[in-house]
VMD Tcl script that draws the C-alpha trace (Angstrom):
set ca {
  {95.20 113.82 94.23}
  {95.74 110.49 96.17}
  {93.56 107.82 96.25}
  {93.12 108.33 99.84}
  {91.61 111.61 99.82}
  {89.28 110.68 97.52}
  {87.80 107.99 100.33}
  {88.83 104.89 98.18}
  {90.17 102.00 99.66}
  {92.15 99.86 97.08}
  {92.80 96.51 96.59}
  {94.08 94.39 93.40}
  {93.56 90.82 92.45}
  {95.36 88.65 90.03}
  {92.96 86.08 88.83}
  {94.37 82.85 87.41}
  {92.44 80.95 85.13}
  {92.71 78.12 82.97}
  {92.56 79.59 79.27}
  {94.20 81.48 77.35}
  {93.99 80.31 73.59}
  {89.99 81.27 73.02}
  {90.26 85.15 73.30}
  {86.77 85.83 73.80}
  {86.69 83.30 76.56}
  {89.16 85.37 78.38}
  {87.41 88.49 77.61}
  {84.20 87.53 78.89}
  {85.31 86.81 81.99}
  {87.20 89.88 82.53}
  {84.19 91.62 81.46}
  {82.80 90.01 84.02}
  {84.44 91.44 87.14}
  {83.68 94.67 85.74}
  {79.63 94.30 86.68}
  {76.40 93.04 87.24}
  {73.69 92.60 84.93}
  {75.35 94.73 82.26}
  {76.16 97.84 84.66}
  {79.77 98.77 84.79}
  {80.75 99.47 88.59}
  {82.56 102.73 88.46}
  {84.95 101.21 91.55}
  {86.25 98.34 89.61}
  {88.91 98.01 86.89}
  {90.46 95.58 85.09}
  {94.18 96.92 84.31}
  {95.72 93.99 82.49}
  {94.83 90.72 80.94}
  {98.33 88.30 80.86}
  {98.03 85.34 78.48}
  {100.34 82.87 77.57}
  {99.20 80.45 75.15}
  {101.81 77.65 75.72}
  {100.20 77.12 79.58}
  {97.14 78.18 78.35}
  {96.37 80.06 81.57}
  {96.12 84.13 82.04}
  {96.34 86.11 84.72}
  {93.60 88.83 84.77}
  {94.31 91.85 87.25}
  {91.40 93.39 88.60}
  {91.63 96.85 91.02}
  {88.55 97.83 92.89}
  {87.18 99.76 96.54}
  {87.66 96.64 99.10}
  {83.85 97.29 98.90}
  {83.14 96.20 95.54}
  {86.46 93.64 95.09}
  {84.64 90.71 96.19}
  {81.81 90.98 94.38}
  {83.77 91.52 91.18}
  {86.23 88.66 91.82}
  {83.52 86.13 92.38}
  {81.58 87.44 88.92}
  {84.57 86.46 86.97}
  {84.99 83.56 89.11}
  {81.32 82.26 87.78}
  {81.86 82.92 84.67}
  {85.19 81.18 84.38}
  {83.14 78.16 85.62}
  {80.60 78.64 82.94}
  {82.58 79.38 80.29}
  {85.87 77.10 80.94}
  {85.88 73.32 79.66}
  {88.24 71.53 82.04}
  {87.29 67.57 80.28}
  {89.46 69.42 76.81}
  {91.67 71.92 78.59}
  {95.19 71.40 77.89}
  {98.62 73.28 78.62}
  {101.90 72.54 80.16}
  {100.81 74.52 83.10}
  {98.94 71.80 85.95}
  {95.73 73.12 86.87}
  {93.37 72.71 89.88}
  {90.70 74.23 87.98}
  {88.63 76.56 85.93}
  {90.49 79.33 88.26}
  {93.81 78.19 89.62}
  {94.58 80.77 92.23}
  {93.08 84.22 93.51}
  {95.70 86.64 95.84}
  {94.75 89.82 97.07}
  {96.91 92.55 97.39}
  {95.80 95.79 99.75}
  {96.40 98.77 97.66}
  {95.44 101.86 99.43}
  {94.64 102.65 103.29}
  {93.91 98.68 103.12}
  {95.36 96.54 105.64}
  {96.50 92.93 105.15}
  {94.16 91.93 107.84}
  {91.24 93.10 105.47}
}
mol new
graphics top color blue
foreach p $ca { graphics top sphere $p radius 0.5 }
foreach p [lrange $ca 0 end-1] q [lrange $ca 1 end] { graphics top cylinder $p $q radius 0.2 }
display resetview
């Protein structure tokens, strides 16, 4: 059964952030994106954590309703802040910041617009 029929409307987002060598770190914030205050949202996923320890950067890819992505994205966003020491982070990647970058990608009967 497609997505569509089902009502959802899909997007993905590949979080960069500045760590990758303290696992839990990187955890954390994924676990993040997946909900508030210890509830799991049942329209989010997280579908891969990328790390790469030379860089020191990962690339967490998060798939949720359009309804719910924004919500999740800035979660993991906050905790990234939190959690992220930029005064000791090092890697041979340059980084702007806790979180480097955040595309969006429409999935499913979402339009680039949105």
């Amino acid at each position: 059964m497609s997505s569509s029929r089902l009502g959802l409307r899909l997007a993905a987002c590949l979080l960069n952030i500045s760590e990758a060598r303290t696992k839990h770190i990187v955890e954390n914030i994924a676990n993040a994106a997946l909900g508030r205050n210890g509830q799991k949202h049942p329209e989010v996923s997280v579908l891969n954590i990328f790390s790469d320890q030379d860089y020191n950067r990962s690339v967490i890819t998060i798939v949720a309703s359009v309804d719910e992505l924004g919500n999740s994205v800035l979660a993991a966003c906050l905790e990234a802040f939190q959690s992220i020491d930029m005064q000791v982070q090092e890697g041979i990647h340059p980084c702007l910041g806790a979180v480097d970058l955040i595309p969006i990608y429409p999935l499913t009967d979402v339009g680039v617009e949105e």
